[in-house]
DSSP file (Angstrom, degrees, kcal/mol; ACC not computed):
  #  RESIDUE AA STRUCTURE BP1 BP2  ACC     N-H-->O    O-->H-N    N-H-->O    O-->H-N    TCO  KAPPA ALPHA  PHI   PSI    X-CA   Y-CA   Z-CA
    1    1 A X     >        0   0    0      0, 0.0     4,-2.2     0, 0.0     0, 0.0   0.000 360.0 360.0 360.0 -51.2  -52.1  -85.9  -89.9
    2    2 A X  H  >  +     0   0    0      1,-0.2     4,-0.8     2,-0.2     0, 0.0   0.914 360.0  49.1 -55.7 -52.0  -50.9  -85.6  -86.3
    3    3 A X  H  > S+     0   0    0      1,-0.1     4,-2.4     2,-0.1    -1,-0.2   0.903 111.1  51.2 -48.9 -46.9  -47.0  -84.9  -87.8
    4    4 A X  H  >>S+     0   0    0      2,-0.2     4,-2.3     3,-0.1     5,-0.5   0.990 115.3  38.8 -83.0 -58.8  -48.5  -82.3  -90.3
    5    5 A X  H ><5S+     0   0    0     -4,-2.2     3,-2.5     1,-0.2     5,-0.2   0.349 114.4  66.3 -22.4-107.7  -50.7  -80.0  -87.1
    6    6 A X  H 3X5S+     0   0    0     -4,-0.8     4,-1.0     1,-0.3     5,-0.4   0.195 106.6  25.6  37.3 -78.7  -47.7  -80.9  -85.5
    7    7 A X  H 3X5S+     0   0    0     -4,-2.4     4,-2.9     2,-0.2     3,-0.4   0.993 117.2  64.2 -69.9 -46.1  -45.0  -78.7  -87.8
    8    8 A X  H <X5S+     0   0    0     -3,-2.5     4,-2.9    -4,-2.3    -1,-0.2   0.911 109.3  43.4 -50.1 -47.2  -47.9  -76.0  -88.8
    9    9 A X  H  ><S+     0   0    0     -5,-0.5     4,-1.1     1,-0.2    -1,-0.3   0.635 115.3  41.6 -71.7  -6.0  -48.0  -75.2  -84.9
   10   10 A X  H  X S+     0   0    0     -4,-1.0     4,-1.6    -3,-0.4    -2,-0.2   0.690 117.8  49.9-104.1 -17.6  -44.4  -75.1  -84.2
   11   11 A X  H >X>S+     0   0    0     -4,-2.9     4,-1.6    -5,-0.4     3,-1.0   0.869 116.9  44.7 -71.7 -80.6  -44.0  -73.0  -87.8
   12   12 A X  H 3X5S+     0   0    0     -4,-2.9     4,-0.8     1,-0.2    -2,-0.2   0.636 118.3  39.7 -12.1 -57.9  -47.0  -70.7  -86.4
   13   13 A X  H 3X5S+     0   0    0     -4,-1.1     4,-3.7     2,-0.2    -1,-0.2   0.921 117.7  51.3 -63.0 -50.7  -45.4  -70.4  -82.7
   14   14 A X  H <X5S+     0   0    0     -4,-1.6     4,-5.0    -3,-1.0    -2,-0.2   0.920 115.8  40.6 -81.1 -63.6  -41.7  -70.0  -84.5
   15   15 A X  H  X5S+     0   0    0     -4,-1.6     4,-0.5    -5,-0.2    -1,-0.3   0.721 122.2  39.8 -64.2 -15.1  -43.0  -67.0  -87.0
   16   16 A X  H ><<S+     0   0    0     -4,-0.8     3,-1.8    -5,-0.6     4,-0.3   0.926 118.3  58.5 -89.3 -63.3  -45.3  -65.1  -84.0
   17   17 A X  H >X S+     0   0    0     -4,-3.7     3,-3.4     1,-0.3     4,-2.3   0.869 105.5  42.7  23.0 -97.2  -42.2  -66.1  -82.0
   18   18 A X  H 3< S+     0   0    0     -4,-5.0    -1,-0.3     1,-0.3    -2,-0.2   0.516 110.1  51.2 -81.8  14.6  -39.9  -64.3  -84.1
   19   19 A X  T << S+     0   0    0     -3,-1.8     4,-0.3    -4,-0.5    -1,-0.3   0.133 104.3  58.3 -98.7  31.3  -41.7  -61.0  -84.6
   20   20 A X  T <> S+     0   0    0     -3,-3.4     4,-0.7    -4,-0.3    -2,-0.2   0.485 110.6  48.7 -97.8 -28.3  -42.2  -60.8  -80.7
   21   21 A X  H  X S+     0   0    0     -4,-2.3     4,-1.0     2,-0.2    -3,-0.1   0.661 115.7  39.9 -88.1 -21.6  -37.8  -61.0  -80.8
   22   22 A X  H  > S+     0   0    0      2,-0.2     4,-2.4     1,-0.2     5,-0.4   0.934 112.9  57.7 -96.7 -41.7  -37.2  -58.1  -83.7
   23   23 A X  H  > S+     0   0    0     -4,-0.3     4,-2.3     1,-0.3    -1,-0.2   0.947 117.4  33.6 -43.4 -47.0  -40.1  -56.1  -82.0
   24   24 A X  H  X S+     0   0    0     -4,-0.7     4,-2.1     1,-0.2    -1,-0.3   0.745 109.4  57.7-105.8  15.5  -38.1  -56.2  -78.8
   25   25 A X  H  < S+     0   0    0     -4,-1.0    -1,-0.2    -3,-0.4    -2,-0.2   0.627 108.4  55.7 -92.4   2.0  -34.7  -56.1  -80.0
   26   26 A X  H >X S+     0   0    0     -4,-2.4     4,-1.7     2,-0.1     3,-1.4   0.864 107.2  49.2 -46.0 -64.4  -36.4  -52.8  -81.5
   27   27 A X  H >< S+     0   0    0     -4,-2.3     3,-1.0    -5,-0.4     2,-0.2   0.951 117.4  34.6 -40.5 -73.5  -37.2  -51.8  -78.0
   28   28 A X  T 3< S+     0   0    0     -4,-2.1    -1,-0.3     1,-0.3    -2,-0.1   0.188 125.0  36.4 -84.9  26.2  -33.8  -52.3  -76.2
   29   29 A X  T <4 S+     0   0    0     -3,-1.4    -1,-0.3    -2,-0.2     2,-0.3   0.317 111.6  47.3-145.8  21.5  -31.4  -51.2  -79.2
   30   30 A X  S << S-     0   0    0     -4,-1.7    -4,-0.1    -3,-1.0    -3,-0.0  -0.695  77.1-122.7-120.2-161.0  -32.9  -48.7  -80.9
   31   31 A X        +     0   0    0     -2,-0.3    -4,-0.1     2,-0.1    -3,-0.1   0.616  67.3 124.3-112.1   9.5  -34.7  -45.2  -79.8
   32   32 A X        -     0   0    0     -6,-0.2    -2,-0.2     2,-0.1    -3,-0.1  -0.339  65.1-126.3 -70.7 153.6  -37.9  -46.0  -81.5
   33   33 A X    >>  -     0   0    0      1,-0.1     3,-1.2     0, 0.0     4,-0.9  -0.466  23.7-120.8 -78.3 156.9  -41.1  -45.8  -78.8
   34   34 A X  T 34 S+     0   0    0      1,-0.2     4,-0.3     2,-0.2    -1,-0.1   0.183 115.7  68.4 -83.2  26.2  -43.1  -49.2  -79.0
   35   35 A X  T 34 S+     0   0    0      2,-0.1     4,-0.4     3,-0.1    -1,-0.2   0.508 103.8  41.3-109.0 -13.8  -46.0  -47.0  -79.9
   36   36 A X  T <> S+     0   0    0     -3,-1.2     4,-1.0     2,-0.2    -2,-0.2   0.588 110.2  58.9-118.9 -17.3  -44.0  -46.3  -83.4
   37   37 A X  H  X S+     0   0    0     -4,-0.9     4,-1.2     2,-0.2    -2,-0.1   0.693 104.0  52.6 -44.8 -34.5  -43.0  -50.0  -83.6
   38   38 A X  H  > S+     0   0    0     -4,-0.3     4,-3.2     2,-0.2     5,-0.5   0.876 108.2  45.7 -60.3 -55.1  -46.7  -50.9  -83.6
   39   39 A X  H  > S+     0   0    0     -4,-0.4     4,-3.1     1,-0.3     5,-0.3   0.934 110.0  56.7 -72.2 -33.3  -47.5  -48.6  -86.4
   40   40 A X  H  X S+     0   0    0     -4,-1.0     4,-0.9     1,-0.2    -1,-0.3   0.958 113.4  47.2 -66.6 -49.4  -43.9  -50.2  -88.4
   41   41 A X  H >X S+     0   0    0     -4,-1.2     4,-1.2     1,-0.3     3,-0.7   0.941 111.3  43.6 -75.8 -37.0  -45.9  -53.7  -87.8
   42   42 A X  H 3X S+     0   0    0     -4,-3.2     4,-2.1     1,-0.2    -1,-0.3   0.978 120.5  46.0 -88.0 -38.2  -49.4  -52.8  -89.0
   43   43 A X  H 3X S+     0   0    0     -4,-3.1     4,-0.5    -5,-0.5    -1,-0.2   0.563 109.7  48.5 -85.1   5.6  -47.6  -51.1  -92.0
   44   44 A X  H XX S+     0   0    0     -4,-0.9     3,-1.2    -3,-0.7     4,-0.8   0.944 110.9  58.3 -89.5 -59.9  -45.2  -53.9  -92.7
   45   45 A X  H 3X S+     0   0    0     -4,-1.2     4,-2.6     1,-0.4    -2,-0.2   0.780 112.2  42.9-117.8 -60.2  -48.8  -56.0  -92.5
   46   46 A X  H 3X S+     0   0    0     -4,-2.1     4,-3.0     1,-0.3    -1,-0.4   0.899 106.4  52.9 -78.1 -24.0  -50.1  -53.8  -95.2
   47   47 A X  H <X S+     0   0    0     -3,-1.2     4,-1.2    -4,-0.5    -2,-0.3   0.784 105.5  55.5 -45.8 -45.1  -47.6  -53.7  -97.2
   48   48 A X  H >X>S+     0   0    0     -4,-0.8     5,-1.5     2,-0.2     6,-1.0   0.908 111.4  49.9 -31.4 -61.4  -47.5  -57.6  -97.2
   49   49 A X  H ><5S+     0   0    0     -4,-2.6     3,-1.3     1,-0.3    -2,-0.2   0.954 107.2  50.4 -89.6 -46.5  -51.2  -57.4  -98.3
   50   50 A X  H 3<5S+     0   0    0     -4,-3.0    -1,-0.3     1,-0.3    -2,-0.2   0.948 116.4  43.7 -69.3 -21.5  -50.7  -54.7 -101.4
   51   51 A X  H <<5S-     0   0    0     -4,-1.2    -1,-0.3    -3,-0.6    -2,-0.3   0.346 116.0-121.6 -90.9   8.6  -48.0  -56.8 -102.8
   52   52 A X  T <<5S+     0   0    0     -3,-1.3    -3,-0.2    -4,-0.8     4,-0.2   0.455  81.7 115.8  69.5  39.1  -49.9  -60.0 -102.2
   53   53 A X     >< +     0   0    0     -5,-1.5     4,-2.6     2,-0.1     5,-0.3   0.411  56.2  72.8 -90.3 -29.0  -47.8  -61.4 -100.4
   54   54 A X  T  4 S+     0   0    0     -6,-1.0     4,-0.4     1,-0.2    -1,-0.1   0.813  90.8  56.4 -25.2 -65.3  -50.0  -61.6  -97.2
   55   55 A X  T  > S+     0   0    0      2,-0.2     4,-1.1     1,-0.2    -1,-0.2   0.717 106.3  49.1 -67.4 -61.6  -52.4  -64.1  -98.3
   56   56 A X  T  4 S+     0   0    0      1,-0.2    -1,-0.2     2,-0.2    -2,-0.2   0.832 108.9  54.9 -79.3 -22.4  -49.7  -66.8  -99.0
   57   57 A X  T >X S+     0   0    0     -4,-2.6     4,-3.8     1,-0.2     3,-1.5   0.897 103.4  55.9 -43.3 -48.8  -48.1  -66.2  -95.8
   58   58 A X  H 3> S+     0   0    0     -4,-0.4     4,-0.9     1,-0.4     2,-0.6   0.905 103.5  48.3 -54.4 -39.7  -51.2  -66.8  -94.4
   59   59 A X  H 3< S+     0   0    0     -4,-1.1    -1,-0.4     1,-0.2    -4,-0.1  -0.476 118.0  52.0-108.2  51.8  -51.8  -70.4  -95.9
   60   60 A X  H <4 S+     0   0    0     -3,-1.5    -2,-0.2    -2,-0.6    -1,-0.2   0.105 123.7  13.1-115.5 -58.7  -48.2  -71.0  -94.6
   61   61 A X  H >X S-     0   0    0     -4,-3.8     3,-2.5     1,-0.3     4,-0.7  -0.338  82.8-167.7-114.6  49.4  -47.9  -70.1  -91.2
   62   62 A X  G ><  +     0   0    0     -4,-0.9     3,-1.3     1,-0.3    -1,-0.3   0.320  67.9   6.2  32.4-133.0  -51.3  -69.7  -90.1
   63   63 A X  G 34 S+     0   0    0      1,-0.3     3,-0.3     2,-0.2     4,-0.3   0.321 118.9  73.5 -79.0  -8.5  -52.1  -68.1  -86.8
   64   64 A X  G <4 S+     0   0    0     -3,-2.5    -1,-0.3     1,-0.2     4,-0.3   0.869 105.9  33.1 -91.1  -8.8  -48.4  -67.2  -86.4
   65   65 A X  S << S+     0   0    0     -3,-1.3    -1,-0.2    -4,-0.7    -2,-0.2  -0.272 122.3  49.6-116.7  17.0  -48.7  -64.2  -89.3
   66   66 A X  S   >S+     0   0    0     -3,-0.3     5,-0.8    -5,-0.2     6,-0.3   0.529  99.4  64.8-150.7 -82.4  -52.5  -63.1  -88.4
   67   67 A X  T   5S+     0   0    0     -4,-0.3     5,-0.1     4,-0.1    -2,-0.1   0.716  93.2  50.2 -54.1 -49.3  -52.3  -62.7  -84.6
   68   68 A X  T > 5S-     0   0    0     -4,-0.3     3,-2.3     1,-0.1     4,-0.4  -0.497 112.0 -77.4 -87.7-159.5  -49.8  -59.7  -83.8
   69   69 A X  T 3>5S+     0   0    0      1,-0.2     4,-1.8     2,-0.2    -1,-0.1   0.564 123.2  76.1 -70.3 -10.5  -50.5  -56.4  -85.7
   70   70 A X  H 3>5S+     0   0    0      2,-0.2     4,-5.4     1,-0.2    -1,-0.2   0.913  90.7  56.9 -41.9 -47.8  -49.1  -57.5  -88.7
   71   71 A X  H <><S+     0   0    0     -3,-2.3     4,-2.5    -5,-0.8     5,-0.3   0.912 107.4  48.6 -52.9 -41.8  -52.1  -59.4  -89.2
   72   72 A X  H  > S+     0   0    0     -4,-0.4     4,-2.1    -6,-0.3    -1,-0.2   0.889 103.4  55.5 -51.8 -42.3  -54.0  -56.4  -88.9
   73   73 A X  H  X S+     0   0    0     -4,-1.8     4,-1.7     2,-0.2    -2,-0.2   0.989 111.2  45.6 -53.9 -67.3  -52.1  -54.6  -91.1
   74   74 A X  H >X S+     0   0    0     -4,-5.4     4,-2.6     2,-0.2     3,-1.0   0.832 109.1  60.9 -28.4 -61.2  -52.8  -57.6  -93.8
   75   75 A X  H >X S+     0   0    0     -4,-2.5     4,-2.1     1,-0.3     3,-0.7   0.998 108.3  41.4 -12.0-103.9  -56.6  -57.3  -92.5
   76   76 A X  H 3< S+     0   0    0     -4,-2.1     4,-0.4    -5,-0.3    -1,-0.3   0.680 115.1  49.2 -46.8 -20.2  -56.9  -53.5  -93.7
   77   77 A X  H <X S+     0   0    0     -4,-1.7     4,-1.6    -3,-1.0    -1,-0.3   0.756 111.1  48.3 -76.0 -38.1  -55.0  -54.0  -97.0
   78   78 A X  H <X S+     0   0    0     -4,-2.6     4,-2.8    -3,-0.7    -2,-0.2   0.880 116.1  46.2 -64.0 -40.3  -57.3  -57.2  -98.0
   79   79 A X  H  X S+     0   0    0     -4,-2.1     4,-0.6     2,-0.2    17,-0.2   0.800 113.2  50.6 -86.4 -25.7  -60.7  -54.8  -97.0
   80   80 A X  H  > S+     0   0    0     -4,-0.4     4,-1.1    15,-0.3    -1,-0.2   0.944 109.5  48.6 -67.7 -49.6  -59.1  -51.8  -99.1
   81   81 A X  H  X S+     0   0    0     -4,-1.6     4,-1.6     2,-0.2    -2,-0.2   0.779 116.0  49.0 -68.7 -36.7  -58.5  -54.2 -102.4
   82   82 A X  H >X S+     0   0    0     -4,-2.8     3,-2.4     1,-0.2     4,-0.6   0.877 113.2  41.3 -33.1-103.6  -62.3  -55.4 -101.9
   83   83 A X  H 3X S+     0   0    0     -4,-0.6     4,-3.9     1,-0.4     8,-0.3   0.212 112.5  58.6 -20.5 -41.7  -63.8  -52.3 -101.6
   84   84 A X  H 3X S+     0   0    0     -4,-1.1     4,-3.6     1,-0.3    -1,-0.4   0.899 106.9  43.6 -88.0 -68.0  -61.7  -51.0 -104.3
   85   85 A X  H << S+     0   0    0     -3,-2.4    -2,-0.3    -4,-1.6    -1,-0.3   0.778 121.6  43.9 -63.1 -21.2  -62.6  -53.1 -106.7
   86   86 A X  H  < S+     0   0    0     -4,-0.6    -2,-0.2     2,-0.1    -1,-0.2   0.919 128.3  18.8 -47.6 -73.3  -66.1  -52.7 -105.6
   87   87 A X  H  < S-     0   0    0     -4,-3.9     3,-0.4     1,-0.3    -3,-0.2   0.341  98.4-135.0-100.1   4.9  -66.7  -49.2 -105.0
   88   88 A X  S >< S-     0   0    0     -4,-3.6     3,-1.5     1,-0.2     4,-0.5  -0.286  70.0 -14.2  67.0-160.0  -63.7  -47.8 -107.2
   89   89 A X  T >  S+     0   0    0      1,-0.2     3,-2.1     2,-0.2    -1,-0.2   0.818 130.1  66.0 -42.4 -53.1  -61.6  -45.0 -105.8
   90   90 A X  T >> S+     0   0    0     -3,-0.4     3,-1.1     1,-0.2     4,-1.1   0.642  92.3  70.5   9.3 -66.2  -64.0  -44.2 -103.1
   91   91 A X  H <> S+     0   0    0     -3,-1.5     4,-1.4    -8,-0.3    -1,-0.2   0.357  79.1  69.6 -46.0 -22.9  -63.1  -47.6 -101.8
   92   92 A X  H <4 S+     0   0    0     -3,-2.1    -1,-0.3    -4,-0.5     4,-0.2   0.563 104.5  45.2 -79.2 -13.1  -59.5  -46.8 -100.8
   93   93 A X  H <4 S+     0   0    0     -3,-1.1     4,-0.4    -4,-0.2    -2,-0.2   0.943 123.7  28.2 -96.3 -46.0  -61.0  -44.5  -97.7
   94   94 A X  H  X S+     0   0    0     -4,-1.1     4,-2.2     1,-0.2     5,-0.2   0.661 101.7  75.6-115.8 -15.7  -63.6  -46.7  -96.4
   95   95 A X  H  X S+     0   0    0     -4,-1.4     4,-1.6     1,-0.2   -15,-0.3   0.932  97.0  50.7 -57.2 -43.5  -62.4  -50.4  -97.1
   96   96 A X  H  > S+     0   0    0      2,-0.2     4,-1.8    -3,-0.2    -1,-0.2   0.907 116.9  46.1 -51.3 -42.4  -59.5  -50.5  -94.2
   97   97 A X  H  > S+     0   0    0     -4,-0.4     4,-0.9     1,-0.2     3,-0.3   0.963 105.9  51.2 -46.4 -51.5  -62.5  -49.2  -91.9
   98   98 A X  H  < S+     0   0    0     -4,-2.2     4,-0.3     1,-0.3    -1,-0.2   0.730 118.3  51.9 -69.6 -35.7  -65.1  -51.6  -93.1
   99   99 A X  H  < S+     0   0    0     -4,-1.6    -1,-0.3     1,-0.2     3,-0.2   0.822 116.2  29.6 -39.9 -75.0  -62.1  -54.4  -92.2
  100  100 A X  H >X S+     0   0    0     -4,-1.8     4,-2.1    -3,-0.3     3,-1.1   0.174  82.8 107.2 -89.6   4.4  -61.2  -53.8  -89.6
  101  101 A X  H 3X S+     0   0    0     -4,-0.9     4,-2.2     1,-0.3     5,-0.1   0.781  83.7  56.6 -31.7 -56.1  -64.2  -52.4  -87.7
  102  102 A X  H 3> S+     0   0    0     -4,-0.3     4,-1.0    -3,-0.2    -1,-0.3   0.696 105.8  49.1 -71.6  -9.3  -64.7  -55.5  -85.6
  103  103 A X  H <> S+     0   0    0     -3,-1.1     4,-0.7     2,-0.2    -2,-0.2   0.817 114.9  41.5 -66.9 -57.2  -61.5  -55.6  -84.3
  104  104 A X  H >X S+     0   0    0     -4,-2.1     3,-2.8     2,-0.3     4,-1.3   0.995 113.5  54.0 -80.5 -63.3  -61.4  -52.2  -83.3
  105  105 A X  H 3X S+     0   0    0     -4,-2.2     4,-1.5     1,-0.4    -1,-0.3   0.637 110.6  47.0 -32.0 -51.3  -64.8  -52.3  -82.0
  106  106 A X  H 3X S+     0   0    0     -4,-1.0     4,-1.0     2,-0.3    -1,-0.4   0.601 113.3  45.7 -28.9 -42.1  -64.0  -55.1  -80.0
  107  107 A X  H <X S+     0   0    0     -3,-2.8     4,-2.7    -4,-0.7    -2,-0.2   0.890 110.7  58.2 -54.2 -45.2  -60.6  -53.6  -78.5
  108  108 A X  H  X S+     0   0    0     -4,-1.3     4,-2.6     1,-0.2    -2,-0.3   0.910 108.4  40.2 -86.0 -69.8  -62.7  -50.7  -78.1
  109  109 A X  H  X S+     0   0    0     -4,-1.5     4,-1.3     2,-0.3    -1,-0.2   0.685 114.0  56.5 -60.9 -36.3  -65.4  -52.7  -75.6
  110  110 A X  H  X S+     0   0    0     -4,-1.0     4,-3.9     2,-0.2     5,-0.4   0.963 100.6  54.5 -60.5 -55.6  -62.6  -54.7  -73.7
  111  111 A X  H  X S+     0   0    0     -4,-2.7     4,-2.3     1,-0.2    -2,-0.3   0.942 104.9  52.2 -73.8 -34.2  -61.0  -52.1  -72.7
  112  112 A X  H  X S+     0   0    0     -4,-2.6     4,-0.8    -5,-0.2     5,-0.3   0.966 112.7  46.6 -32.9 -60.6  -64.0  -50.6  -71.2
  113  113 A X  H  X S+     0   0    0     -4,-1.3     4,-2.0     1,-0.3     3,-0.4   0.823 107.5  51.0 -51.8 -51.4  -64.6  -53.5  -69.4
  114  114 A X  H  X S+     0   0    0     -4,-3.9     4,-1.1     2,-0.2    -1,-0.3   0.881 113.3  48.7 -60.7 -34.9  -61.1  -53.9  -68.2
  115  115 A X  H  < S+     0   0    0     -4,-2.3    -2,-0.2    -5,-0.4    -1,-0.2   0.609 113.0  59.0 -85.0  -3.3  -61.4  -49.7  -66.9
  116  116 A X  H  < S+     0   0    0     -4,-0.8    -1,-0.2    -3,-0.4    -2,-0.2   0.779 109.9  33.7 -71.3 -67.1  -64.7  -51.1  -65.4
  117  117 A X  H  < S+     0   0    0     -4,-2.0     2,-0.3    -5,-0.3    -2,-0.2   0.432 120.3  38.6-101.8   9.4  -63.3  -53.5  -63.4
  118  118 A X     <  -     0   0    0     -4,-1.1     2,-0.3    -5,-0.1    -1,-0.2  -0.788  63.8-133.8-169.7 139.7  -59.8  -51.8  -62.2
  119  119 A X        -     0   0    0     -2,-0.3     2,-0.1    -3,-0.1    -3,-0.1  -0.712   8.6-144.4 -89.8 138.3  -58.6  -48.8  -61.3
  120  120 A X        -     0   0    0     -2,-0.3     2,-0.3    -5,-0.1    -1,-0.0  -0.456  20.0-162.0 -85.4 147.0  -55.6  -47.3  -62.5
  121  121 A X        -     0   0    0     -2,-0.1     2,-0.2     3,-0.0     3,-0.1  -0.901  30.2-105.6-114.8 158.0  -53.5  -44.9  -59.6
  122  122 A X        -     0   0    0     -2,-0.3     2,-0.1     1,-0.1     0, 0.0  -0.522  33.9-111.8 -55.6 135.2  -51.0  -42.5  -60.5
  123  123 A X        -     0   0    0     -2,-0.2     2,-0.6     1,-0.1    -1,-0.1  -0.435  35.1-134.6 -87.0 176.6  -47.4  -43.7  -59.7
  124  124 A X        -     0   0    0     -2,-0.1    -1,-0.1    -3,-0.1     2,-0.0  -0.974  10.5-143.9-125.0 103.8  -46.4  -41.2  -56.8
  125  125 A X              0   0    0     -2,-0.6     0, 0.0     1,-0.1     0, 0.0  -0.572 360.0 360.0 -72.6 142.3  -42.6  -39.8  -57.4
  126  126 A X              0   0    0     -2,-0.0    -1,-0.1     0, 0.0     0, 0.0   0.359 360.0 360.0-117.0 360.0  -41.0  -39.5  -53.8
């Protein structure tokens, strides 16, 4: 039991791990901004989830596939394919919301909190 955690956390660490290394060998060798690297991970994330590939990822490396934005991505493809099947067509605008909603909402409330409790300065060019 201890051996099996074990390998599931070091798989987890190893796969969050290595999309923390392609994200910054993004950074320093290409020209992309990390604000358009973000959008490449949540849209790799969904992509995963419309070919339905997500899901088994998931129940393979756990918390290491879920936790950066891929997971999100995954997150908004799973709540579209609900919804879809739910509400029909309709379902493709508002399922990603409905999905991800606590997330954002939550992002959304930290950083308040955080803009609460420190103030930003303007760097000062000399």
């Amino acid at each position: 039991m201890f051996l099996s955690m074990m390998t599931t956390s070091l798989l987890a660490f190893a796969v969050g791990g290595g999309l923390c290394v392609v994200a910054q060998l993004l950074i320093d060798k290409t020209a992309l901004t990390p604000a358009r690297i973000l959008v490449l991970y949540v849209s790799f994330g969904v992509l995963l989830g419309a070919v339905g590939l997500f899901e088994p990822l998931v129940s393979l490396v756990g918390c290491g596939i879920t936790v950066p934005l891929v997971g999100f991505g995954g997150n908004i493809a799973r709540g579209v394919r609900e919804a879809v099947l739910e509400q029909g067509l309709l379902g493709a605008l508002s399922g990603g919301f409905t999905a991800a909603a606590v997330g954002c909402a939550a992002a959304l409330l930290f950083g308040y909190l955080a803009a609460l409790c420190f103030r930003g300065q303007p760097k000062r060019i000399s």
